[in-house]
Residue, then its C-alpha position, 0 to 999 in steps of 0.5 A: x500500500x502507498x500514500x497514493x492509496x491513502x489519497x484514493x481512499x479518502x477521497x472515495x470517503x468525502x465524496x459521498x462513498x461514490x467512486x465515480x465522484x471521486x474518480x472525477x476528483x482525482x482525474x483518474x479513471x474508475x477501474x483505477x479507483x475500484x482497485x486501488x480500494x481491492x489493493x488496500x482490502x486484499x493487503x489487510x484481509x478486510x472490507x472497507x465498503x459494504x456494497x449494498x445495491x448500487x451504494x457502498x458503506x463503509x464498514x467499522x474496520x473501513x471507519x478504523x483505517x479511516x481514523x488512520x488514514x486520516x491522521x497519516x494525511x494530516x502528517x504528510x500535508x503538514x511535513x509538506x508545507x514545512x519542507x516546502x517552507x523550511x525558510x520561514x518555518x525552519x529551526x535555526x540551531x545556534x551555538x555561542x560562546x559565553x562573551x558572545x551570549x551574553x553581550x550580543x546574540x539577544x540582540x542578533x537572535x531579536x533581530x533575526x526574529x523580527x525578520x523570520x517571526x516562524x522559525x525557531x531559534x534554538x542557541x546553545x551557550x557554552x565554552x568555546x571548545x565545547x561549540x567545536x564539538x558539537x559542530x564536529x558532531x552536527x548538534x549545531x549549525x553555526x558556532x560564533x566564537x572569539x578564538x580561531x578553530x582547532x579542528x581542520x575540518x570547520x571553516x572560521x570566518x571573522x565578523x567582528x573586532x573586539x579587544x580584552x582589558x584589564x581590570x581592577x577595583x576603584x579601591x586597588x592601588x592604581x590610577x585609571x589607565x596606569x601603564x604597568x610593566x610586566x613585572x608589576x603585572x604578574x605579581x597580581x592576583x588574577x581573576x580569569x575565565x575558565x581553561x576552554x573559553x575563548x577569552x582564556x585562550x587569548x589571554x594566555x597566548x598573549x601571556x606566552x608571547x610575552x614570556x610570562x605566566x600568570x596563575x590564576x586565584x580566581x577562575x569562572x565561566x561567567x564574567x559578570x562573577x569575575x566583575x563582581x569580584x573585582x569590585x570587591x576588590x579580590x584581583x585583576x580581570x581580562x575580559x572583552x572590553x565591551x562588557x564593562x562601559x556599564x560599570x566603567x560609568x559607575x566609577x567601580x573600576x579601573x582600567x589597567x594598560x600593559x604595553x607588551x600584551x597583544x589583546x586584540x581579538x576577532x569574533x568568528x563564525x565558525x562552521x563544518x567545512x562539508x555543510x551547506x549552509x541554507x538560506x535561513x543560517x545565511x541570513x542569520x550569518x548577514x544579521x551579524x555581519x552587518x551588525x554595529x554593535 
């Protein structure tokens, strides 16, 4: 038995029971309707019409597969029309590092949105190393990450300028914008993202250009944590620079400049070099690229 079957079978049924009816609906011939019904009671061993004179009834067993037949062509039309609309329809699943997440993927997935109010965003924010699996593992689409890939087998293509600072409390014994030297640097208390995340690993790299190595007293995943801390007093932060204007207008901390730190940094998007991306990702892709923030 086939979905076609199914098609002839309930059309036999909304016409009235009526094969030459439902012959002139489909635009098929009546001996080809009359065996598509025979096909579908010699597959099941039933009867799905009582033939009583000239006029067909349909049997309890006819009313059960019509129960079903039903709810499986409620199914077909509705992958139809979500196949053939994928575009305005679709899930749209994202993966983003947590300086990205939190800071400006509410504002792309908002826009995006706004555009394609039907599909559905799906985002995953998580350290970047972990973004890289799960693209290798297609459990993601597109990843949006502060560091360059690892894999050989993704593609990363830059979106966005960023650049790390340093930071201290109002209360720690240095002006705002005070230039220190390495050595004054890696005599501090450090409060730093988590081994994985994309800012550690820029931070680090800039640490092992400049033959120093810092041990961290502080390390966490959320750099509204490692803010806090830093108010308090408790150490020195490396984060992106656009997290802090807030609290840089309430006078709660300080920045802190060394020299011989390369800091500078580039958003990428990053995905697996063998997908295709469709045209619902690509928009999103032009959201963010065009984006000012």
């Amino acid at each position: 038995m086939t979905i076609r079957h199914i098609e002839i079978f309930l059309a036999v049924c909304s016409a009235d029971n009526n094969i030459t009816k439902a012959s002139h609906k489909l635009c098929i011939s009546q001996p080809s309707v009359s065996v598509a019904i025979q096909e579908i009671e010699k597959d099941y061993g039933i009867l799905l019409f009582d033939r009583i004179g000239k006029r067909l009834f349909l049997t309890e067993a006819g009313q059960k597969f019509k129960d079903y037949a039903l709810r499986i062509s409620s199914i077909i039309d509705d992958m139809d029309k979500q196949l053939r609309n994928w575009d305005s329809f679709g899930i749209l699943r994202i993966g983003s590092s947590i300086t990205i997440g939190s800071q400006f993927m509410p504002y792309f997935v908002k826009e995006f949105s706004s555009l394609h109010p039907y599909v559905d965003i799906r985002v995953s924010v998580e350290p970047s190393n972990l973004l890289e699996e799960r693209l290798l593992r297609n459990e993601i689409d597109l990843a949006f990450v502060e560091t360059p890939i690892h894999a050989s087998s993704l593609v990363a293509v830059p979106f966005s300028d960023d650049e790390l600072t340093i930071i201290c409390s109002k209360d720690a014994p240095f002006k705002n914008n005070q230039v220190l030297s390495l050595e004054e640097f890696k005599q501090q208390k450090f409060l730093l993202r988590e081994l994985g995340s994309g800012t550690r690993e820029v931070f680090d790299q800039a640490c092992k250009f400049a033959k120093i190595a810092v041990t961290p007293t502080w390390e966490s995943t959320s750099n509204t944590a490692l803010i806090n801390a830093t108010i308090k007093n408790l150490g020195i932060a490396i984060i992106s620079k656009r997290l802090i204007h807030e609290v840089l207008s309430r006078d709660d901390i300080k920045q802190l400049i060394v020299k011989e730190l390369q800091l500078k940094r580039s958003f990428f998007i990053i995905q697996h070099k063998d997908k295709v991306l469709a045209t619902l990702q690509k928009n999103f892709i032009e959201i963010c690229k065009s984006s000012h923030l």
